[in-house]
Structures are given as C-alpha cells and as structure tokens.
C-alpha positions as a LaTeX table, in Angstrom:
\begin{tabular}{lrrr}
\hline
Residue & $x$ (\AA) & $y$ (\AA) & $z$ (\AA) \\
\hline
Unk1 & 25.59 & 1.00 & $-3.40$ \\
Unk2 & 24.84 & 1.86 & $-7.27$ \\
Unk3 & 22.39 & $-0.68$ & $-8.24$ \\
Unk4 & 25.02 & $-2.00$ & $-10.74$ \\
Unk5 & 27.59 & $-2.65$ & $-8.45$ \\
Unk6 & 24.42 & $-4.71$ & $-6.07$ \\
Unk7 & 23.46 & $-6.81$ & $-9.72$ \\
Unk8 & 27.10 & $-7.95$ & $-10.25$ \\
Unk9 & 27.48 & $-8.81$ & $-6.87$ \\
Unk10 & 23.81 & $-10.91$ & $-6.65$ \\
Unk11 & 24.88 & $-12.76$ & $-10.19$ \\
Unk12 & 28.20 & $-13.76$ & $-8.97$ \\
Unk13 & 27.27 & $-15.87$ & $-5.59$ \\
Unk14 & 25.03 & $-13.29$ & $-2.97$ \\
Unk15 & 21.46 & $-14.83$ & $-3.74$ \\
Unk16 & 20.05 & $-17.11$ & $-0.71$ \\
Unk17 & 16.96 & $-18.90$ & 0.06 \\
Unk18 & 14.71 & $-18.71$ & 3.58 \\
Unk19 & 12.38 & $-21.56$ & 4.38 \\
Unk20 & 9.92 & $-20.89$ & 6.79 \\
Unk21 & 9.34 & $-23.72$ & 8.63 \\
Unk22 & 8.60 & $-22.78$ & 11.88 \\
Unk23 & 4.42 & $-22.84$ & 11.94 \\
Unk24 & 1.96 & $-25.20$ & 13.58 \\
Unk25 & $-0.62$ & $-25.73$ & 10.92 \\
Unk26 & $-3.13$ & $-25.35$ & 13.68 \\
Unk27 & $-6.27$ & $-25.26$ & 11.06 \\
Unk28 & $-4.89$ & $-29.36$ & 9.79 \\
Unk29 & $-4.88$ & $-30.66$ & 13.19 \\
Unk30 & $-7.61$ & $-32.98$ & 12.35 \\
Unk31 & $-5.35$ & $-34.70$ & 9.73 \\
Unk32 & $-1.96$ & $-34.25$ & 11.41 \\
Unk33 & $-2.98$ & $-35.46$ & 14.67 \\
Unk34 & $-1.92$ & $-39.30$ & 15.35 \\
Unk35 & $-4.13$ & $-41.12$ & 17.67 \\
Unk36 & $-1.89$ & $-40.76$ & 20.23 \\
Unk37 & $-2.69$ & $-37.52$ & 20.43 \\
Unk38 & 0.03 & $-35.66$ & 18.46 \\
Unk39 & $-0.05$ & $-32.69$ & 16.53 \\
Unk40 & 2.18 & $-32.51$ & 13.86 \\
Unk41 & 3.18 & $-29.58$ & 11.65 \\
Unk42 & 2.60 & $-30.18$ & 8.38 \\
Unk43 & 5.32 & $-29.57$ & 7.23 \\
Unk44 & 6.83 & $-32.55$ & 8.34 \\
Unk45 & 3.91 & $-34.26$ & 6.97 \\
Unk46 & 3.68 & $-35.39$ & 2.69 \\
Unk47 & 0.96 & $-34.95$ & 0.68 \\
Unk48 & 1.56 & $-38.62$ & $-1.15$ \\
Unk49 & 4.89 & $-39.68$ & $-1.03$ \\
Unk50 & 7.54 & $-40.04$ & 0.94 \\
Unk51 & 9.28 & $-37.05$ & 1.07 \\
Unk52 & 8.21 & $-34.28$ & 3.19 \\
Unk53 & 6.63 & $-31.27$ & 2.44 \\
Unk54 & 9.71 & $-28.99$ & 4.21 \\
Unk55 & 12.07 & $-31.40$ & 1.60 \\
Unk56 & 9.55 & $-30.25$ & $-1.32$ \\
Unk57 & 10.34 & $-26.57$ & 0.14 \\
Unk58 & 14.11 & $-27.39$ & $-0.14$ \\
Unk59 & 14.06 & $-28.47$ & $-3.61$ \\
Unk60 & 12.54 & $-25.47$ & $-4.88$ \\
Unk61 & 14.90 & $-23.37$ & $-3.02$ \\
Unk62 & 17.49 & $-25.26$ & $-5.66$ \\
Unk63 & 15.86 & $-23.31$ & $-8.68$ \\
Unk64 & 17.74 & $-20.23$ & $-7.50$ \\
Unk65 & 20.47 & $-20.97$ & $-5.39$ \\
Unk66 & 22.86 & $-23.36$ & $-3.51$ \\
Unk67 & 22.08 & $-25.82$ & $-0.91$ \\
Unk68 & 25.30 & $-23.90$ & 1.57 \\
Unk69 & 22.92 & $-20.26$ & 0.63 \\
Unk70 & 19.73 & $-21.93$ & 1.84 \\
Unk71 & 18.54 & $-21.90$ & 5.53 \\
Unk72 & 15.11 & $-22.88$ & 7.23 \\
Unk73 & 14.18 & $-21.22$ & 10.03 \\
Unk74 & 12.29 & $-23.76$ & 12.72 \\
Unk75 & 11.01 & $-23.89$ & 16.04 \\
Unk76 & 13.00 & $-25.57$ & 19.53 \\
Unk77 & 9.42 & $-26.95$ & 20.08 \\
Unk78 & 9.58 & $-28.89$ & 16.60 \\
Unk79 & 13.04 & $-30.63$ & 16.98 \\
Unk80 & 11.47 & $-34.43$ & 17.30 \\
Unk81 & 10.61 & $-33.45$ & 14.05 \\
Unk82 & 13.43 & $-31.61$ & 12.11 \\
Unk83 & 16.17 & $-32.94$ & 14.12 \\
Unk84 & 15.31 & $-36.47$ & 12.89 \\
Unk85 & 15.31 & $-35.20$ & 9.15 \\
Unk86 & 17.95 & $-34.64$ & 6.45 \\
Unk87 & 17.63 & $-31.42$ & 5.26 \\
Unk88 & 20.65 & $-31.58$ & 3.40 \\
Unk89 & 22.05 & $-28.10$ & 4.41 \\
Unk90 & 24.34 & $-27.12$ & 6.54 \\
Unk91 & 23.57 & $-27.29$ & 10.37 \\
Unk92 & 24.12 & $-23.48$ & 11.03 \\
Unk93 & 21.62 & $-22.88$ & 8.21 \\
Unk94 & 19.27 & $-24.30$ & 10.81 \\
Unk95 & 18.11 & $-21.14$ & 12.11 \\
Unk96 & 16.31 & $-22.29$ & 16.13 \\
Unk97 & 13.37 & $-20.26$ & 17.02 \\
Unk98 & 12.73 & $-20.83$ & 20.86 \\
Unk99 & 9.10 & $-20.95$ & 19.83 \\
Unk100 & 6.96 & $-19.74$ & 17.21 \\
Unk101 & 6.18 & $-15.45$ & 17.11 \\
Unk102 & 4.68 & $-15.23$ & 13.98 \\
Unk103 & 5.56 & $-14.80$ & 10.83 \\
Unk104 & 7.29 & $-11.27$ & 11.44 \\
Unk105 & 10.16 & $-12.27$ & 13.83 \\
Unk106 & 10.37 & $-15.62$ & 12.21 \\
Unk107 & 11.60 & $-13.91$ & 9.46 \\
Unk108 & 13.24 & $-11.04$ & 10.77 \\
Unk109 & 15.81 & $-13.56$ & 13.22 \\
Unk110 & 17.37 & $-15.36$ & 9.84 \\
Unk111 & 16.96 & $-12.35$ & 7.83 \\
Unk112 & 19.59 & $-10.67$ & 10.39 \\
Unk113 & 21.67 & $-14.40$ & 10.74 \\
Unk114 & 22.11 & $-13.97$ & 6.76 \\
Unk115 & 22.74 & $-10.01$ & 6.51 \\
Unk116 & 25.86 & $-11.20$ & 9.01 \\
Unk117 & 27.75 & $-13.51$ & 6.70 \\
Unk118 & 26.52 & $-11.42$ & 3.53 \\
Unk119 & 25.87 & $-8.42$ & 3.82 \\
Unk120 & 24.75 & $-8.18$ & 0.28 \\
Unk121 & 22.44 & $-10.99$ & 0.23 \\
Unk122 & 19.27 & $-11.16$ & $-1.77$ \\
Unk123 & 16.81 & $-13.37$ & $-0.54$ \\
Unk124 & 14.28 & $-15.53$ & $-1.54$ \\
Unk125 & 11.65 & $-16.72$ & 1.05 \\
Unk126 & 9.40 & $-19.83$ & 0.68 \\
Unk127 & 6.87 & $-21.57$ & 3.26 \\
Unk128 & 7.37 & $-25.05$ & 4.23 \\
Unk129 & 3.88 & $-26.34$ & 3.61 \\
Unk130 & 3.09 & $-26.14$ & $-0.05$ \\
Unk131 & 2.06 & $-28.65$ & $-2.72$ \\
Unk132 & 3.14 & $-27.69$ & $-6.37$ \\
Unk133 & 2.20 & $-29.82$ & $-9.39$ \\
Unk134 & 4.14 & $-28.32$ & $-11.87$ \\
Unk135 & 7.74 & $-27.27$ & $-9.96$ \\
Unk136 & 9.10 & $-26.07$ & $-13.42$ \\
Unk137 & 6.39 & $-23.52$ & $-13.95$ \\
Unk138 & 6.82 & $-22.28$ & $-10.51$ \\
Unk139 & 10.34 & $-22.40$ & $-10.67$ \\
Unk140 & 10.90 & $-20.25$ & $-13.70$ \\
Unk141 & 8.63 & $-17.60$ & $-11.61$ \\
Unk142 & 11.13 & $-17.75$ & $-9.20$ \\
Unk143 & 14.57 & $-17.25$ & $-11.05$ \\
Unk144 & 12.63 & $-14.37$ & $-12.95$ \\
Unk145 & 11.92 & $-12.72$ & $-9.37$ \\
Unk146 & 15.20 & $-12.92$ & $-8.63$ \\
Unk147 & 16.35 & $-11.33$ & $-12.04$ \\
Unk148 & 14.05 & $-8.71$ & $-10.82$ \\
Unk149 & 15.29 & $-8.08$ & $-7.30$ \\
Unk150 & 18.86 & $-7.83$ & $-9.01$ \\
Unk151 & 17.97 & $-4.96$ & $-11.33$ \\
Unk152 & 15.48 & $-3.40$ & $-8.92$ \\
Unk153 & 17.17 & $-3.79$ & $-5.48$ \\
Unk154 & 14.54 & $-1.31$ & $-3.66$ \\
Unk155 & 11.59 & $-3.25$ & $-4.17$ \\
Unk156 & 9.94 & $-6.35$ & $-2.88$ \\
Unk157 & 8.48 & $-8.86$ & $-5.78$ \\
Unk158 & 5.63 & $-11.19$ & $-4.50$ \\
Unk159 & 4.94 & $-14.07$ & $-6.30$ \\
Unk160 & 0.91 & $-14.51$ & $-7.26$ \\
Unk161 & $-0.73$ & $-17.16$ & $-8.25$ \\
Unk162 & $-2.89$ & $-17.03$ & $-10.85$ \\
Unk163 & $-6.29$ & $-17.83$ & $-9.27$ \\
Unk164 & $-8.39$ & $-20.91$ & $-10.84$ \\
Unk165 & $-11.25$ & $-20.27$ & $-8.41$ \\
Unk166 & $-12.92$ & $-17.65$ & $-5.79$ \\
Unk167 & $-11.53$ & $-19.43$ & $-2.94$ \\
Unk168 & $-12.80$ & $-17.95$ & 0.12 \\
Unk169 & $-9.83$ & $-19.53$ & 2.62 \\
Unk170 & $-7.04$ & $-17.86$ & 0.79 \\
Unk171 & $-5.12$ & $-14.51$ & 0.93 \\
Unk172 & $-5.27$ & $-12.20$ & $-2.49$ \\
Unk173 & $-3.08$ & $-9.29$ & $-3.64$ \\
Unk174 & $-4.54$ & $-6.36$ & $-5.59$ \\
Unk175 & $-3.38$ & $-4.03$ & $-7.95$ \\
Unk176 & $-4.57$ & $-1.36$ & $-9.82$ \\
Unk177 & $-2.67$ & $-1.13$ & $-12.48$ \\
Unk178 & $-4.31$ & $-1.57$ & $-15.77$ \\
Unk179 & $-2.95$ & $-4.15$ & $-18.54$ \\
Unk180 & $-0.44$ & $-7.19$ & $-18.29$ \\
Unk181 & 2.80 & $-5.72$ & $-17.22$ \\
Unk182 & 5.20 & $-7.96$ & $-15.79$ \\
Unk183 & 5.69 & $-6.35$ & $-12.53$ \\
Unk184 & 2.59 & $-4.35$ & $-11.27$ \\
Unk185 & 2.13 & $-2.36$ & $-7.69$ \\
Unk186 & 0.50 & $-3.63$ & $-4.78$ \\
Unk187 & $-2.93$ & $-1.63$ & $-3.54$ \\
Unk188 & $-3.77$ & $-3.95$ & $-1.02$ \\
Unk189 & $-3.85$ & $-7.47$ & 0.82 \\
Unk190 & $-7.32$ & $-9.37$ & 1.18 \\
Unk191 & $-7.46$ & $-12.06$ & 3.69 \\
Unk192 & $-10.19$ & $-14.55$ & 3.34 \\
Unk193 & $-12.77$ & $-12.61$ & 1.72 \\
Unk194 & $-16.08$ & $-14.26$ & 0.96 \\
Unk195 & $-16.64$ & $-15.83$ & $-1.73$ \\
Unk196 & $-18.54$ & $-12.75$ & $-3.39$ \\
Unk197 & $-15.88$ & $-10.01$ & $-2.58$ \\
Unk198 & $-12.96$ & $-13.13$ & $-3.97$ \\
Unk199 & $-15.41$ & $-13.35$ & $-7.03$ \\
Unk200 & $-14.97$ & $-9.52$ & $-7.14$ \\
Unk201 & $-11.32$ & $-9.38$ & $-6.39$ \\
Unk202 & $-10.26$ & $-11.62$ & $-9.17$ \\
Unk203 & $-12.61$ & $-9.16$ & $-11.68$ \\
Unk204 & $-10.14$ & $-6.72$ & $-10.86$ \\
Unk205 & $-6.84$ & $-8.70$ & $-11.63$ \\
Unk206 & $-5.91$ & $-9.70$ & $-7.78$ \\
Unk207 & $-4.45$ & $-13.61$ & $-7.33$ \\
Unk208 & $-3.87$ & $-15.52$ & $-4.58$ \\
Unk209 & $-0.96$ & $-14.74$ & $-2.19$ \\
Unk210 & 1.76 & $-17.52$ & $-1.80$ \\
Unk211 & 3.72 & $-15.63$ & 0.62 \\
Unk212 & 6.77 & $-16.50$ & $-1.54$ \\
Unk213 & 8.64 & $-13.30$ & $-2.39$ \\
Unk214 & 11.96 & $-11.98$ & $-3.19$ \\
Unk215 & 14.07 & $-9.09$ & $-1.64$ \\
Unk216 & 17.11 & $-7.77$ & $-1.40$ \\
Unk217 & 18.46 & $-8.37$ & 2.54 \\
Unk218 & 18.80 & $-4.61$ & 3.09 \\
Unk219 & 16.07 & $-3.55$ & 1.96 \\
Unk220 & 14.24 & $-5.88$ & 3.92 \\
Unk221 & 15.48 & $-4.80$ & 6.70 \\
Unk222 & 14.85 & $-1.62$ & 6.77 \\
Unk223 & 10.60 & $-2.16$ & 6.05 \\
Unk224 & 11.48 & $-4.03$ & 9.15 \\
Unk225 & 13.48 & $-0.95$ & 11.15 \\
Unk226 & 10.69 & 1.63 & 10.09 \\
Unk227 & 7.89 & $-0.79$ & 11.87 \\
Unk228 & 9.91 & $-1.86$ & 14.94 \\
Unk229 & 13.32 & $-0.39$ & 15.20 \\
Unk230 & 14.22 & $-1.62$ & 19.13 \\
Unk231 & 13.16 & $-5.05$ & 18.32 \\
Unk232 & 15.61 & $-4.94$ & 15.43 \\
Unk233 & 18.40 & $-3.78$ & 17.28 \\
Unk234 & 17.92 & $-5.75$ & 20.47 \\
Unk235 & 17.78 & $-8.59$ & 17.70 \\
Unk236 & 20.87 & $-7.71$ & 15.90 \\
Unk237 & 22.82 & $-7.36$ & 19.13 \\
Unk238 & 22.21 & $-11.17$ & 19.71 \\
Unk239 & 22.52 & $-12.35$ & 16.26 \\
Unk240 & 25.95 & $-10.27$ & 15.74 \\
Unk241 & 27.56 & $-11.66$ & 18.99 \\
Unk242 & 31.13 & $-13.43$ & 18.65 \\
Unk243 & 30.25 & $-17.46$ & 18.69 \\
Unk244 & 26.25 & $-16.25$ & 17.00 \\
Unk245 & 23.89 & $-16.84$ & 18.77 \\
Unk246 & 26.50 & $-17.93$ & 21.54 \\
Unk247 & 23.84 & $-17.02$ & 24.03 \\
Unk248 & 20.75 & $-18.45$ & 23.62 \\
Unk249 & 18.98 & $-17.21$ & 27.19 \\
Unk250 & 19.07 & $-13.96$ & 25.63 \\
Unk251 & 17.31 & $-15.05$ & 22.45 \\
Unk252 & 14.76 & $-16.93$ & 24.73 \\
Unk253 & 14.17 & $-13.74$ & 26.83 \\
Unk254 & 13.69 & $-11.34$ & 23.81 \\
Unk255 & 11.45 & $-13.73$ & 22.38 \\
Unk256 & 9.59 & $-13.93$ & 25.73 \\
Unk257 & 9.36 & $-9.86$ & 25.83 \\
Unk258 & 8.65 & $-9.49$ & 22.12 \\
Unk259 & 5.06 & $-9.33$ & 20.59 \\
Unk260 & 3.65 & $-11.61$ & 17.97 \\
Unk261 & 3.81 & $-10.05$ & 14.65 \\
Unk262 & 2.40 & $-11.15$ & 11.23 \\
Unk263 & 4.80 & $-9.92$ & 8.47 \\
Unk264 & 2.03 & $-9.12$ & 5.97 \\
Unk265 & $-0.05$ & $-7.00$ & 8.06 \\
Unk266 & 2.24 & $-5.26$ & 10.87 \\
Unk267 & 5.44 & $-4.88$ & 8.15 \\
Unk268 & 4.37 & $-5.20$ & 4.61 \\
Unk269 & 1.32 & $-3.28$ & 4.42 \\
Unk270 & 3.07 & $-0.44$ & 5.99 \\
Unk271 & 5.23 & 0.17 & 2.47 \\
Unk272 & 2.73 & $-0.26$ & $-0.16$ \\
Unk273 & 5.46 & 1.42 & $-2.05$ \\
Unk274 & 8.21 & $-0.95$ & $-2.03$ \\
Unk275 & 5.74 & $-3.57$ & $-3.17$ \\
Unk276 & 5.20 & $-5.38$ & $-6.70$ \\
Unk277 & 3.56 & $-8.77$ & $-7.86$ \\
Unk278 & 4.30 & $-10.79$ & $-10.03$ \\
Unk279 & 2.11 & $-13.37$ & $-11.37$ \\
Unk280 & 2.88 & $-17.09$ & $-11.79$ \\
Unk281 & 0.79 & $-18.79$ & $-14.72$ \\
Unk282 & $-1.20$ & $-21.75$ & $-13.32$ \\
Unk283 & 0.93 & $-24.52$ & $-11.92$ \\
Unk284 & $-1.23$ & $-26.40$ & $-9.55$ \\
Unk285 & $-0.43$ & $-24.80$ & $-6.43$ \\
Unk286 & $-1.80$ & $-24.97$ & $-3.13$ \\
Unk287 & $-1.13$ & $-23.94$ & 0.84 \\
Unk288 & $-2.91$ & $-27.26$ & 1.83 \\
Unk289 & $-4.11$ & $-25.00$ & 4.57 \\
Unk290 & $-7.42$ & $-27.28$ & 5.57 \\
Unk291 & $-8.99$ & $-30.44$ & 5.49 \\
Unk292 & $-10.89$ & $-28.78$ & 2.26 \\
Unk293 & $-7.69$ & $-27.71$ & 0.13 \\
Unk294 & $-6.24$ & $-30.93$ & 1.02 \\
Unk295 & $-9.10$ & $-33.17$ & $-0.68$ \\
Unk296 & $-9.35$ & $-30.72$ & $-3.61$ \\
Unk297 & $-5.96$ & $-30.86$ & $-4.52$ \\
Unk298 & $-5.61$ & $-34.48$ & $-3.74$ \\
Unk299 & $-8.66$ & $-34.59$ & $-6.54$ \\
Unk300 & $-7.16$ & $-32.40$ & $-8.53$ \\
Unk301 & $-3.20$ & $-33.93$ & $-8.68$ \\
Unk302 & $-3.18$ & $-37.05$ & $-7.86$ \\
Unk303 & $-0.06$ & $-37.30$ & $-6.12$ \\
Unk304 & 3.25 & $-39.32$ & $-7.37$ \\
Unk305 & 3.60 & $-42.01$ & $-5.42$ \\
Unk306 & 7.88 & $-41.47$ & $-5.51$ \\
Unk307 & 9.83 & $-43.10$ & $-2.85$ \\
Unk308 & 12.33 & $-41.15$ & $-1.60$ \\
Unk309 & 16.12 & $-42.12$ & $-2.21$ \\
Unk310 & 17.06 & $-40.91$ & 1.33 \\
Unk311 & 15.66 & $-42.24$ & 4.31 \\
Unk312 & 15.98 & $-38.69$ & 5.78 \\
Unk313 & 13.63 & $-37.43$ & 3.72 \\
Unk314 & 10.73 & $-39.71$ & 5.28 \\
Unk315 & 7.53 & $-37.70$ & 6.43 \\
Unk316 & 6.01 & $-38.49$ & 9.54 \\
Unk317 & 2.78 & $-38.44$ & 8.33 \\
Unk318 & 1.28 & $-38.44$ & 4.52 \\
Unk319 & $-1.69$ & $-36.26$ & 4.55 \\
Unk320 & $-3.60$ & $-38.04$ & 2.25 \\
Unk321 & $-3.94$ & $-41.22$ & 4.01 \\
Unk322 & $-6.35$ & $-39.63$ & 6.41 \\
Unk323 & $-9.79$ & $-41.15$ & 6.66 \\
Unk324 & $-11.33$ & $-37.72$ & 6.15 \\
Unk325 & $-9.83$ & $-37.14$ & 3.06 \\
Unk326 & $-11.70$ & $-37.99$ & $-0.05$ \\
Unk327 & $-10.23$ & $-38.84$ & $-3.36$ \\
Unk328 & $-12.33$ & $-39.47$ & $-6.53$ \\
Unk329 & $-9.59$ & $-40.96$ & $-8.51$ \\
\hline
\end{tabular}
C-alpha cells in the first residue's frame, strides 16, 4: 500500500492500543505476596491509590486511541484477578493467554486477533506495570510516535526514557547517531548492565527502555514471520477460525508445543533496521520492577492518594503499604 494511502487510513479510525498484562512480576513477590501466601501480579496491584496499575495502563492507552481499539492481553492463570476488574473495554478485547510464554507470543497472539478485524491497524503497545508522574509528558511522546508510525509505516519507534540515573536493574537502547534528531537508529539493547558500563551507556546518548513502542500491524508481523514463520501460521490458523478463537484446546496445545520467547531479544534484535527511538523528556517514569524502584519512586513521587470513582477499578494490593517499603516523606 503507498504509504499515503496507509496515513489516511491510520488518521481516520485504524490506530489501536495493546496492553500487556499478562506477566508475573516474579522479582516483587516480596511485596505482592499476601500472608496467605499469594502472589499477585503487579499489575493488579497500585502504587498509592486505588486504582490499579493495569487501569493506569488503560488510561494512557486513551492518549491515542479509543477505549473499543484498545485490548489487553492476560493470562487464564490471572482471571481471579482481571475477571473481577472493570477494564472498561470490550470483553473480546480481552485477549486469554492459557498461560504466560513470554513476551514474544504474548504479543504476537493479539497482534494476529487485531490484524483480523483491521487489517490496517497501527498499534501501540504498553506494559501493565508502570508508574508515570507526569501522564501528559508521556502522553504527548506517545501521539508523536504514532504521527511517526503513520508517515513511516516500515519502521518500529521505541519510546526512551530519558535516563536520570545509571540504574543498573534497567534495560537501555543505544544509538549511534550523532546530534538530537527526533528519531535516531537503534545499535543495540543493554540489559542490566553494571552500573559502570550504564554510566558509560548514557555517555553515549542510550536511555532506558520502556518497552512501549509503536508499529504498524503488518509490519510487525512480518519481524515476527522472518524469526518464526510456523509458529505464526499455526497461530494465525487459530486466531482466523470462524467463531475466533472458537477452539480453545488448540490454543492450549500450541501454547503447550511452543517455546518461550522474549520479543526484544529473539524478534527485535534480529531487525536492527526497522528500529528507531525516540526519546521522552523526563516524566517520572518507572517499571516498579523491585522492592528498590518501588521505594525510590515512592521517595521520589509521592503518590496521589485519588480514590477511584469506580469500584472496578480497586487494586488488590497497593504496593506502597508494604512494611519493606520506605518512604522519607
């Protein structure tokens, strides 16, 4: 399709959001275990108010898009969880999992689900389990990614943030480029460096990845049929069925056969060339990913203590109640 045929048609009602809500937030089971012994994901947990952090997730998905173009992909494991929430979306924009993959088929299964009711989607994807200070900041980076995406329908734009330490527990994206342009390309992906190399990393323009990026659905998909084609089609076969997903044994098998994939190493940083960053000034971001991240930012933001309008948005848990977690404030 001529790429200015693709932008009218993104403008004029084809842009969607994916949440992924599908993880365990294994490394904050010490604050999102209850005493009885259960492990909750965080996020279905809040980081000081009521509302969860998957409902945070939601919101943000607003900035570009319509509640009926925005799904969240979970896990069958998880439904005590999301089942007793409001997500305010529709129910088949409640993508099921039968359990968690990784992060490669977790978003390859909606990523298919969408390309079947619009097949000129462009997609936004967001995790479940951030905290953001400043949502306007952040949300400006996202329309503008978006924009992007519409007028450059081959690439994939990452979102950055702009780093206000050398954290050693985060992910980082590199370029090479030289100077300030808006968009630069991607060299390469750092996982948890130490705190030397992050030091060194940040020297040389990389920021932290939020694993929030925006695509258009075709082009995703076919990063994802260059990596693993027969897992694609076996996938699309299911999801493409009269009645989808009308057969859910099938899904349960494939996900039984299939191997667990992580979407930045086994898909992304096999087409460095599709790849561009763009970095979002500082807006008080953070994954919340451990104990640590949780105090700092609790230090940091001290959180709005909002009620939430709608019962359904009630977390089970709020993260910063936990004895462990210090506050200064």
């Amino acid at each position: 399709m001529p790429h200015e045929q693709y932008r009218q048609r993104l403008s004029s009602g084809h842009r969607w959001a994916l949440i992924l809500a599908g993880g365990e937030g294994s490394r904050l089971q010490s604050l999102t275990t209850t005493p009885s012994g259960i492990a909750i994901p965080k996020q279905f947990c809040s980081f000081g108010c009521e509302a969860s952090l998957l409902h945070d997730a939601l919101r943000r998905a607003q900035t570009v898009t319509t509640a009926a173009h925005t799904c969240a992909v979970v896990s069958e494991h998880h439904r005590l969880w999301w089942q007793a929430m409001d997500l305010h979306i529709p129910s088949n924009n409640i993508i099921r999992q039968p359990f968690n993959r990784g992060t490669a088929i977790g978003i390859l299964l909606p990523l298919l689900q969408i390309l079947h009711r619009d097949p000129e989607a462009g997609l936004l994807v967001l995790p479940s389990d951030h905290f953001v200070c400043d949502e306007a900041v952040l949300g400006e980076s996202l329309k503008e990614a978006m924009d992007q995406i519409r007028h450059r329908p081959e690439q994939i734009v990452m979102l950055g943030i702009s780093p206000e330490e050398a954290d050693p527990e985060l992910g980082y994206i590199v370029s090479d480029c030289e100077g300030a342009q808006e968009l630069r390309s991607v060299s390469e992906f750092v996982e948890k460096p130490t705190a030397a190399l992050a030091h060194a990393l940040i020297a040389r323009g990389g920021v932290w990845n939020s694993f929030i990026f925006a695509v258009h659905g075709k082009t995703l998909l076919r990063a994802f049929e260059q990596r693993c084609p027969e897992l694609v089609a076996q996938l699309w076969e299911i999801t493409s069925a009269p009645g989808l997903l009308a057969h859910p044994a099938d899904l349960a098998g494939l996900y039984e056969r299939a191997p667990t994939l992580d979407f930045s190493r086994d898909i992304l940083q096999h087409s460095p060339e599709l790849l561009r960053v763009l970095t979002v000034p500082p807006c008080g971001w953070s994954d919340l990913g451990t104990p640590r991240r949780v105090s700092e930012a609790l230090n940091r933001f001290p959180p709005r203590r909002a009620r939430s309008r709608n019962a359904g948005h009630a977390a089970f848990l709020d993260l910063t109640q936990h004895r462990s977690v210090r506050y200064a404030g």
